[in-house]
N, CA, C and O atoms as a GROMACS GRO file, in nm:
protein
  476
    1UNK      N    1   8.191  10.712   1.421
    1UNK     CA    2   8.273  10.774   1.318
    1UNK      C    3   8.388  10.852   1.380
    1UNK      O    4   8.501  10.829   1.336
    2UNK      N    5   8.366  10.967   1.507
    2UNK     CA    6   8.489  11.017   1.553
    2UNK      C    7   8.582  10.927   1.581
    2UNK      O    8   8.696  10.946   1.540
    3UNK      N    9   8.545  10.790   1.670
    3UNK     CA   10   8.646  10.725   1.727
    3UNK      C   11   8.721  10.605   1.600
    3UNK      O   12   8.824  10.540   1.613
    4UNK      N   13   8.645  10.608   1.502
    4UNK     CA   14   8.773  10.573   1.377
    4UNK      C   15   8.839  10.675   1.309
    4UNK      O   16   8.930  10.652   1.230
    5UNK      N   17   8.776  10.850   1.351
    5UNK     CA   18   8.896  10.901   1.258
    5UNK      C   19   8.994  10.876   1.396
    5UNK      O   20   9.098  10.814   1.380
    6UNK      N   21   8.965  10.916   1.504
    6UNK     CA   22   9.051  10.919   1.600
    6UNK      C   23   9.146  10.836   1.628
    6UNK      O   24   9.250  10.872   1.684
    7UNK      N   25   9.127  10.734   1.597
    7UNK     CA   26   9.187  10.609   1.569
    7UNK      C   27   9.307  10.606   1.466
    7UNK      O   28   9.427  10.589   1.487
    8UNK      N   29   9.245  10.624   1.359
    8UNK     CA   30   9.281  10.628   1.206
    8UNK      C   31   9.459  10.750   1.239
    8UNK      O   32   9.580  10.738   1.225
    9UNK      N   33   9.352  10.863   1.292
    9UNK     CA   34   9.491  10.996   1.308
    9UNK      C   35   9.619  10.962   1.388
    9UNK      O   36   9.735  10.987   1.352
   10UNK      N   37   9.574  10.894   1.514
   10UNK     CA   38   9.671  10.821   1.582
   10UNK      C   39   9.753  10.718   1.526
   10UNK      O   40   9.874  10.731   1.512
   11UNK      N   41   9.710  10.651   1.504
   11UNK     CA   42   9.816  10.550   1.414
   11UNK      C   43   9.916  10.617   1.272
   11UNK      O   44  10.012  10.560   1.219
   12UNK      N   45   9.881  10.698   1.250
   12UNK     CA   46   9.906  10.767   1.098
   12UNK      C   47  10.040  10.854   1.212
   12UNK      O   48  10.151  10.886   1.167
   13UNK      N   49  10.013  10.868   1.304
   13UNK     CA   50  10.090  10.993   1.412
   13UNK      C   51  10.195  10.918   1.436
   13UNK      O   52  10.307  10.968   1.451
   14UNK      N   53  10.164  10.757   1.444
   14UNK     CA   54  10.278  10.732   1.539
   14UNK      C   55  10.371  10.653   1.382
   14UNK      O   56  10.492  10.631   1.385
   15UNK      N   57  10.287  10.624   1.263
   15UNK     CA   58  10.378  10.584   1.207
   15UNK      C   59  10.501  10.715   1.175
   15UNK      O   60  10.623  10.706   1.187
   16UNK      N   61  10.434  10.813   1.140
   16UNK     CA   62  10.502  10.934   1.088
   16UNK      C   63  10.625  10.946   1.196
   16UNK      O   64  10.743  10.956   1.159
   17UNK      N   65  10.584  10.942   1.335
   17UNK     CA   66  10.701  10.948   1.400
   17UNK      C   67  10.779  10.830   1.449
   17UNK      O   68  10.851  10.832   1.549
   18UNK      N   69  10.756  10.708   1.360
   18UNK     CA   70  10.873  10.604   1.409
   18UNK      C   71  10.955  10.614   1.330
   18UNK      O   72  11.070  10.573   1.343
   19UNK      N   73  10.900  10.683   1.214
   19UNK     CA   74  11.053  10.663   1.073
   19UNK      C   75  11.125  10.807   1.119
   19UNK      O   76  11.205  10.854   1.037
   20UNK      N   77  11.104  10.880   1.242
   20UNK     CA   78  11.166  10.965   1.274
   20UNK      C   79  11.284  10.959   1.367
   20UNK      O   80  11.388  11.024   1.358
   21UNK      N   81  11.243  10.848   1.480
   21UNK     CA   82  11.311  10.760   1.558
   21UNK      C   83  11.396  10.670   1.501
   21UNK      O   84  11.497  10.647   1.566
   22UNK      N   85  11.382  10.610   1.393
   22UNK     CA   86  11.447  10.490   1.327
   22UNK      C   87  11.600  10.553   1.216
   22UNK      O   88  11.712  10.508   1.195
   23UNK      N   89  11.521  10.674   1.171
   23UNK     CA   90  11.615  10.806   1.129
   23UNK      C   91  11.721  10.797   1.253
   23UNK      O   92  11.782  10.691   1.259
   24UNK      N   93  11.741  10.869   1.325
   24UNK     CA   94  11.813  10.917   1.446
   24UNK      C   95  11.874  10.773   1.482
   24UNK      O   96  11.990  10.779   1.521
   25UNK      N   97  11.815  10.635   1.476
   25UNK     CA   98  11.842  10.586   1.544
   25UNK      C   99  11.972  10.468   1.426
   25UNK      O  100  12.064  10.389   1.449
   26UNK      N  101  11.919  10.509   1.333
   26UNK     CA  102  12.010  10.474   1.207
   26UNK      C  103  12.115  10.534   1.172
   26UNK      O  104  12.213  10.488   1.112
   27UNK      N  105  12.090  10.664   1.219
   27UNK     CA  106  12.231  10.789   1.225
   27UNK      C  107  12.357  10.737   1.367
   27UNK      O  108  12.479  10.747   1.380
   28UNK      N  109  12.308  10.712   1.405
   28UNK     CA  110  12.372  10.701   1.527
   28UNK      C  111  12.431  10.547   1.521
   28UNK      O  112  12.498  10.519   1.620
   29UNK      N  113  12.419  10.460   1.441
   29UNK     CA  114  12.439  10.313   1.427
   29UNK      C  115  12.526  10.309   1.296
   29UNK      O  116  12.561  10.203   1.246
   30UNK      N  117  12.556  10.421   1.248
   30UNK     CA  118  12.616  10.410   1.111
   30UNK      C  119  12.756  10.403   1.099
   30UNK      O  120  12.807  10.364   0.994
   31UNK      N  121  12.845  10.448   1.227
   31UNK     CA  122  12.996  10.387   1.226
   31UNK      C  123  12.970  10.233   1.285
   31UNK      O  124  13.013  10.139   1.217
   32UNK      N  125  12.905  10.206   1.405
   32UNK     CA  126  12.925  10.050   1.392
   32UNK      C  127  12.911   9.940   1.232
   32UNK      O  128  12.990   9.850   1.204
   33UNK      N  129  12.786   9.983   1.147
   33UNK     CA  130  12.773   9.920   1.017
   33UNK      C  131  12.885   9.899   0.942
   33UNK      O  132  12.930   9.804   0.878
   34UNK      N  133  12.929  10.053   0.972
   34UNK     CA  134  13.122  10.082   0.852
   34UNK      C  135  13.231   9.993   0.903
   34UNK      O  136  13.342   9.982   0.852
   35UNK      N  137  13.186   9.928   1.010
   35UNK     CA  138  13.296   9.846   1.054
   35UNK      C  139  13.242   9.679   1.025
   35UNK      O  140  13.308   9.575   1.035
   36UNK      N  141  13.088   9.700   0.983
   36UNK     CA  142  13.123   9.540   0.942
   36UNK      C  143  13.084   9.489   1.084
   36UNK      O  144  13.164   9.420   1.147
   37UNK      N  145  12.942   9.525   1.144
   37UNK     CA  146  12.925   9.476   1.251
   37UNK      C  147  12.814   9.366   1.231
   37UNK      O  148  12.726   9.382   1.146
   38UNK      N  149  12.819   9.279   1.295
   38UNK     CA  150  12.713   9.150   1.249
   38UNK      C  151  12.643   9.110   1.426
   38UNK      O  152  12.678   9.121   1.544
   39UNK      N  153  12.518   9.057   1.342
   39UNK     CA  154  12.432   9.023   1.510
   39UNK      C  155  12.454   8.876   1.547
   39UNK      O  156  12.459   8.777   1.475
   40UNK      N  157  12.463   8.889   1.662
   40UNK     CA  158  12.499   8.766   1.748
   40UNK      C  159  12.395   8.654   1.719
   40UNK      O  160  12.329   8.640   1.616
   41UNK      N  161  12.394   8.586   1.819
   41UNK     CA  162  12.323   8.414   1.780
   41UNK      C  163  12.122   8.496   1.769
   41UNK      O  164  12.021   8.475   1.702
   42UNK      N  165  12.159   8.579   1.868
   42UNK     CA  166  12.011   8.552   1.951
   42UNK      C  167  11.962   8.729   1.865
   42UNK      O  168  11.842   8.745   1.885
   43UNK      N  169  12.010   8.823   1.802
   43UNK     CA  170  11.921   8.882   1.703
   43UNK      C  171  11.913   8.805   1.605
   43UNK      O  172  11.800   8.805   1.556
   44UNK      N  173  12.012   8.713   1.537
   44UNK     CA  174  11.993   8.619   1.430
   44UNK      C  175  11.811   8.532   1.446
   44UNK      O  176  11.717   8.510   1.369
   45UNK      N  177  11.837   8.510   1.568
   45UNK     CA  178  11.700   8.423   1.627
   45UNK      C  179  11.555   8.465   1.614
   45UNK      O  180  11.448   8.406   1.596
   46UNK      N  181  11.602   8.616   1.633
   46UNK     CA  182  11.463   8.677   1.676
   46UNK      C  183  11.394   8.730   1.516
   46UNK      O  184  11.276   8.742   1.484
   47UNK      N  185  11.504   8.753   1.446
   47UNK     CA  186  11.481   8.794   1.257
   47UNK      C  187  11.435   8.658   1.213
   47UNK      O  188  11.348   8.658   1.126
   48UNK      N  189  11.463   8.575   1.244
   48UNK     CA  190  11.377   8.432   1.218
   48UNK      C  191  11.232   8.396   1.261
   48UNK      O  192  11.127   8.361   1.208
   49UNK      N  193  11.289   8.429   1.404
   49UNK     CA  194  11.117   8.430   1.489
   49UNK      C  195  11.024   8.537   1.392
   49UNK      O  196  10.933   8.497   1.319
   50UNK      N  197  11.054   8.643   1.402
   50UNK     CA  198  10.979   8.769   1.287
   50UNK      C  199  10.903   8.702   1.163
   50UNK      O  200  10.784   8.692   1.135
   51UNK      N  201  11.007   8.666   1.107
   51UNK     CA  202  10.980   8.678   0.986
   51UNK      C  203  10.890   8.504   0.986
   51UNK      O  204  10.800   8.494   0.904
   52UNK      N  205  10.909   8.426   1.044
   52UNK     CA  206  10.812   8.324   1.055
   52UNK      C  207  10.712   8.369   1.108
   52UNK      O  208  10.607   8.310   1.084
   53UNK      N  209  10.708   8.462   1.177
   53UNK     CA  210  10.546   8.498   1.250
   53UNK      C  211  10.447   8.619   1.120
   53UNK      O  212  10.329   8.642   1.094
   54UNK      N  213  10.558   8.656   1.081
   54UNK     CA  214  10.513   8.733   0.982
   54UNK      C  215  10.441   8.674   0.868
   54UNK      O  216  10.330   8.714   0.832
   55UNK      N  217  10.514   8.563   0.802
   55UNK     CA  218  10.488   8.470   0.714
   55UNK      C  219  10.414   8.405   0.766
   55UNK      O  220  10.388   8.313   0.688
   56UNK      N  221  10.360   8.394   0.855
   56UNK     CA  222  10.224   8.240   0.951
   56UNK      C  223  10.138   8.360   0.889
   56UNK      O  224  10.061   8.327   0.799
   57UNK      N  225  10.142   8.505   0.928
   57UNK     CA  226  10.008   8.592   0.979
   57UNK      C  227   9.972   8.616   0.789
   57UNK      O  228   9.856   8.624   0.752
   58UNK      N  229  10.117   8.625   0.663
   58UNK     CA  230  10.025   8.625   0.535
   58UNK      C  231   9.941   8.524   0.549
   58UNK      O  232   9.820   8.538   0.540
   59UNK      N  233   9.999   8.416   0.573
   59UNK     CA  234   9.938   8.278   0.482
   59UNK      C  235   9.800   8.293   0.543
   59UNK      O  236   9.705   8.285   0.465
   60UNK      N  237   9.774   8.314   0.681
   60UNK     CA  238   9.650   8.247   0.749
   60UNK      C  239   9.542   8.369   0.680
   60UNK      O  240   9.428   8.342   0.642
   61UNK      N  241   9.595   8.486   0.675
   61UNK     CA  242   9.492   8.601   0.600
   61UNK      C  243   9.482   8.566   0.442
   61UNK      O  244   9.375   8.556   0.384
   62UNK      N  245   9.584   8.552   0.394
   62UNK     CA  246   9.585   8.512   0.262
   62UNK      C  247   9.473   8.371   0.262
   62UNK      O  248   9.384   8.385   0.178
   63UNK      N  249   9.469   8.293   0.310
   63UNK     CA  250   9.352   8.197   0.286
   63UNK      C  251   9.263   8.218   0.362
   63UNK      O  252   9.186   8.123   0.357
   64UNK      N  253   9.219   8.315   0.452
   64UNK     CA  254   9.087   8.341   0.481
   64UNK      C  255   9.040   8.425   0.354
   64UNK      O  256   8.922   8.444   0.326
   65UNK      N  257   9.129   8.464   0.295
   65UNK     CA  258   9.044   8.591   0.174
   65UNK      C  259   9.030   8.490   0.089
   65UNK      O  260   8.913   8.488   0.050
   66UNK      N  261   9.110   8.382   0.030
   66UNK     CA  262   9.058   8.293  -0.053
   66UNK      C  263   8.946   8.201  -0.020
   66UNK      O  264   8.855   8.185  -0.101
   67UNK      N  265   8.946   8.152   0.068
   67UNK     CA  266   8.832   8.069   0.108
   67UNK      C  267   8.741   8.138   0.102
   67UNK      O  268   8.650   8.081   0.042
   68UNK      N  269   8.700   8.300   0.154
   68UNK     CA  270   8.580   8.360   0.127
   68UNK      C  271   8.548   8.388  -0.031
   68UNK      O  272   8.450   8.369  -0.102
   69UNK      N  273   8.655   8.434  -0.048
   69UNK     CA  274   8.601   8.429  -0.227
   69UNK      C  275   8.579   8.344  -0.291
   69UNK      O  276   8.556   8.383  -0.405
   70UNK      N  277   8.572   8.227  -0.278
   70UNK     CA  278   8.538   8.113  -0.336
   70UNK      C  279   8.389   8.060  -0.254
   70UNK      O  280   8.305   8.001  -0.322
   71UNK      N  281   8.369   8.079  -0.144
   71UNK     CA  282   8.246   8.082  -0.066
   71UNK      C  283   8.170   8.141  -0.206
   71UNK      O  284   8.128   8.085  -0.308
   72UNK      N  285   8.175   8.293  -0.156
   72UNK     CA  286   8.101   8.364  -0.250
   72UNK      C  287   8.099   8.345  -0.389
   72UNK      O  288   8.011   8.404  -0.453
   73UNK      N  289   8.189   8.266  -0.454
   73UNK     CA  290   8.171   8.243  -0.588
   73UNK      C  291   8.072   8.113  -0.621
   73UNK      O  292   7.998   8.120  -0.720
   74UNK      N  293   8.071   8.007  -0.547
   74UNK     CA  294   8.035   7.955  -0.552
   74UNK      C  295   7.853   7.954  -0.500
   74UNK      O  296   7.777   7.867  -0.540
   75UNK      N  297   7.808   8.074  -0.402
   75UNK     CA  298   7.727   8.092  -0.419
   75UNK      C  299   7.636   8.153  -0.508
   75UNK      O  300   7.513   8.145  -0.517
   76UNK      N  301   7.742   8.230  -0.586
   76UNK     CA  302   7.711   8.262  -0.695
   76UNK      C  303   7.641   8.212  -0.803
   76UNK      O  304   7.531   8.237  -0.853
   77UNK      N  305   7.749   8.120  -0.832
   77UNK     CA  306   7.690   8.045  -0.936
   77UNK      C  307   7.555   7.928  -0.874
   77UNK      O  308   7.483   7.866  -0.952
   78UNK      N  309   7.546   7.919  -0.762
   78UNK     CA  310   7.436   7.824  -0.717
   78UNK      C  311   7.320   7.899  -0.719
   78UNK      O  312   7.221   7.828  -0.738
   79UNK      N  313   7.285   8.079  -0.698
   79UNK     CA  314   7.205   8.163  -0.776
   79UNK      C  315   7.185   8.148  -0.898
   79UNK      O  316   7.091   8.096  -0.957
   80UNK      N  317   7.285   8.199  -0.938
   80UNK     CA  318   7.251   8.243  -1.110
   80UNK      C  319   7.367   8.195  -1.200
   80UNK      O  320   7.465   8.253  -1.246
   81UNK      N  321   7.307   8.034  -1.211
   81UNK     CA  322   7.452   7.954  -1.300
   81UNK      C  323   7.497   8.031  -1.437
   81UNK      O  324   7.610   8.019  -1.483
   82UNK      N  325   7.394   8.112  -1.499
   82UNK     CA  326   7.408   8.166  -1.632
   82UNK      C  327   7.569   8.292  -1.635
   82UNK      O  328   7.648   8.315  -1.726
   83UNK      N  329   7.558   8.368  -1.444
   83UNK     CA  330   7.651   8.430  -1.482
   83UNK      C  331   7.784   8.335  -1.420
   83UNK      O  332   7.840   8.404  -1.335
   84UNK      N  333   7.855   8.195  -1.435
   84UNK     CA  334   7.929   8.115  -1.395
   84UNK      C  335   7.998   8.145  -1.446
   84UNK      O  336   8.082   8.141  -1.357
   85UNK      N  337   8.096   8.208  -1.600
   85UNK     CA  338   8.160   8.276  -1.686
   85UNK      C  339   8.243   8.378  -1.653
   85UNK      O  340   8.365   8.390  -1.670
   86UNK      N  341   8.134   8.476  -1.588
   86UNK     CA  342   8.196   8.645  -1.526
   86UNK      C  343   8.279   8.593  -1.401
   86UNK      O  344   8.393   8.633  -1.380
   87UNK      N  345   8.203   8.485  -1.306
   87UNK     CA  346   8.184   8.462  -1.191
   87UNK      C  347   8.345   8.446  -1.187
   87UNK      O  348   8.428   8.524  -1.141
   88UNK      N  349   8.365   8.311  -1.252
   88UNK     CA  350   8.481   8.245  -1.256
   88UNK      C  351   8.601   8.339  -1.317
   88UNK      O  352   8.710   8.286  -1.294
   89UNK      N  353   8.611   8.450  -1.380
   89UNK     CA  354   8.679   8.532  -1.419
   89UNK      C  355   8.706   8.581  -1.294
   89UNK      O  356   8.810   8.539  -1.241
   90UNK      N  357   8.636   8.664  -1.229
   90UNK     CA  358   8.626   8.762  -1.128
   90UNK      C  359   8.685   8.671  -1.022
   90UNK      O  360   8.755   8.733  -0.942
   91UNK      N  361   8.677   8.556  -1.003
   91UNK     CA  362   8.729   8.488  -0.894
   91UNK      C  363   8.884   8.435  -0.925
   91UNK      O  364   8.972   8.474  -0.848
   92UNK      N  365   8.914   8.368  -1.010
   92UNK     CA  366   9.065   8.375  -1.050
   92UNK      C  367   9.150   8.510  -1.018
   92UNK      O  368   9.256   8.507  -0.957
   93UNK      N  369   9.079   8.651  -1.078
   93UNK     CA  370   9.143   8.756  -1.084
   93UNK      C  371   9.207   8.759  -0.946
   93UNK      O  372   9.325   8.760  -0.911
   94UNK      N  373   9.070   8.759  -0.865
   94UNK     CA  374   9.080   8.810  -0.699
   94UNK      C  375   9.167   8.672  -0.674
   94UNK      O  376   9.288   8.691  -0.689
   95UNK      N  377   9.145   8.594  -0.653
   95UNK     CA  378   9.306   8.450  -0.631
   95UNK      C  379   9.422   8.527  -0.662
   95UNK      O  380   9.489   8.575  -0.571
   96UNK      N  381   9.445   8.541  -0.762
   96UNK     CA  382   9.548   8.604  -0.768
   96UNK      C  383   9.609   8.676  -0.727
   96UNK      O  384   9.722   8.662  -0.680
   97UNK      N  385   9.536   8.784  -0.738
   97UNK     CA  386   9.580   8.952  -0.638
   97UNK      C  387   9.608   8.885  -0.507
   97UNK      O  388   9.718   8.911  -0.459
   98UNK      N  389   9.519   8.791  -0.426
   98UNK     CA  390   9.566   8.770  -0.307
   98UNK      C  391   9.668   8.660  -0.297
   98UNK      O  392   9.738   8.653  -0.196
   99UNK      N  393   9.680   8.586  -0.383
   99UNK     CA  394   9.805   8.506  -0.406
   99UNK      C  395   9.962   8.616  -0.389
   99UNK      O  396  10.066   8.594  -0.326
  100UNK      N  397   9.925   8.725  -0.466
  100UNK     CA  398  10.035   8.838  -0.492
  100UNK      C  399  10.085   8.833  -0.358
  100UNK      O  400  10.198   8.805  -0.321
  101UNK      N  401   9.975   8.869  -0.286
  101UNK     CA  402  10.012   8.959  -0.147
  101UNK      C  403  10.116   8.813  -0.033
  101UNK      O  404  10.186   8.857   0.058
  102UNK      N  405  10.113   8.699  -0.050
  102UNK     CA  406  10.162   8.612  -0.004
  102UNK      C  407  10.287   8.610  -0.065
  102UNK      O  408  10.386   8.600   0.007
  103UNK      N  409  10.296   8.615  -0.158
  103UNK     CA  410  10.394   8.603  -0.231
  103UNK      C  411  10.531   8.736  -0.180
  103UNK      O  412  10.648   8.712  -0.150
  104UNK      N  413  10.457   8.881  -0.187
  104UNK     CA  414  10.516   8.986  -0.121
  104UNK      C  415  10.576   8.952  -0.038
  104UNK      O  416  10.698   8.953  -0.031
  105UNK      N  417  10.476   8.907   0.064
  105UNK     CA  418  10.516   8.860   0.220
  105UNK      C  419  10.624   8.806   0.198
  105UNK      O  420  10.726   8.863   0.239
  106UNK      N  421  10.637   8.663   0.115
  106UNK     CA  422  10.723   8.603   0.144
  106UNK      C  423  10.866   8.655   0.063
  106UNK      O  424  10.948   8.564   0.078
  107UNK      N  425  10.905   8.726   0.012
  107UNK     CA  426  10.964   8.828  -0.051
  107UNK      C  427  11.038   8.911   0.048
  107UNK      O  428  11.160   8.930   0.055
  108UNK      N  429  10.919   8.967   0.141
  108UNK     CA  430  11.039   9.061   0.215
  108UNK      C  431  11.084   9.006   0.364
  108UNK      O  432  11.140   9.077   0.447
  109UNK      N  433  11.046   8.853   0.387
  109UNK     CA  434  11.064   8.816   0.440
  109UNK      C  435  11.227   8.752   0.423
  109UNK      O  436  11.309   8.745   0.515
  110UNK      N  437  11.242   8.721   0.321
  110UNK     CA  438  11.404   8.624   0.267
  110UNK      C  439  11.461   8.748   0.273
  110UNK      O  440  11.556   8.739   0.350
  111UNK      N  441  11.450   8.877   0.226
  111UNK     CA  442  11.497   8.952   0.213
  111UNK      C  443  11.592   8.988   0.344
  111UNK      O  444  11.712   9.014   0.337
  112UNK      N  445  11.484   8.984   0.508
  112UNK     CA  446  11.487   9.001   0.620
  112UNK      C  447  11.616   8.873   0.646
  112UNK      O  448  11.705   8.876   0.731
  113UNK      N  449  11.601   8.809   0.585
  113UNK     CA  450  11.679   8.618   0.640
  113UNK      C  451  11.853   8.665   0.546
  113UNK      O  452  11.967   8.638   0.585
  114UNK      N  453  11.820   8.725   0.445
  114UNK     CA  454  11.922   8.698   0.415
  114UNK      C  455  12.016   8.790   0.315
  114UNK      O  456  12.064   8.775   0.202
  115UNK      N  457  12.019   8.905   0.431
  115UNK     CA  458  12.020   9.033   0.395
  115UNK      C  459  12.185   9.002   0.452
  115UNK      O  460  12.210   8.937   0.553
  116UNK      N  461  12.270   9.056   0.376
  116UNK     CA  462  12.436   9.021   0.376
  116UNK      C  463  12.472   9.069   0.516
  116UNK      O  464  12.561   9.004   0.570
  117UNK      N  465  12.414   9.184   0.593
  117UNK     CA  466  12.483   9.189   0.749
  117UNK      C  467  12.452   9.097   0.848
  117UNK      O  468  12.521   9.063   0.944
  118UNK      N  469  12.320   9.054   0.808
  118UNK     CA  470  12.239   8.933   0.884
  118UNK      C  471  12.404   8.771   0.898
  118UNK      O  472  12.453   8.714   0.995
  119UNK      N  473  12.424   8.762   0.782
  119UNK     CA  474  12.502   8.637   0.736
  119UNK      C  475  12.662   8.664   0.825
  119UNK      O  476  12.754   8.583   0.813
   0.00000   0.00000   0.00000
């Protein structure tokens, strides 16, 4: 238990202080922007590389959570066919919600592709 709060506090530490760094580091980048500065071949490359690696890592989580919920639904109903009704409710719902989260992904991913300084 200590070494997941310990865990838990650290990460919470370092997010708190990257949007502190990214602050400062956004302040300091804000006359190049006013001029209309655009990234060369190879940051163009790497916002691609990102955001495809990003989009590989929804999809492959996004269908491990579906495939398990459907595992489990289906054992479900191979228990107790009577509750196949609730079962199948409860399992669409959860599809969905995790459908959402792919969907997000892929959302702030175009966003990343084709964000007007990017172009």
């Amino acid at each position: 238990m200590r070494k997941l709060l310990t865990v838990t506090l650290a990460a919470m530490a370092l997010v708190a202080l990257a949007g502190v760094a990214m602050a400062a580091d956004a302040a300091a980048a804000a006359p190049a922007a006013a001029e209309g500065a655009k990234l060369d071949s190879f940051g163009l490359g790497l916002i691609g590389l990102a955001t495809a690696i990003g989009m590989a890592i929804a999809a492959a989580g996004c269908g491990i959570g579906q495939g398990m919920g459907l595992k489990g639904a289906c054992e479900g109903v191979a228990r107790n066919p009577e509750a196949s009704n609730k079962l199948t409710t409860m399992l669409l719902l959860g599809l969905a919600f995790i459908e959402s989260l792919a969907i997000y992904a892929l959302v702030i991913n175009l966003i990343l592709l084709l964000m007007k300084p990017f172009g």
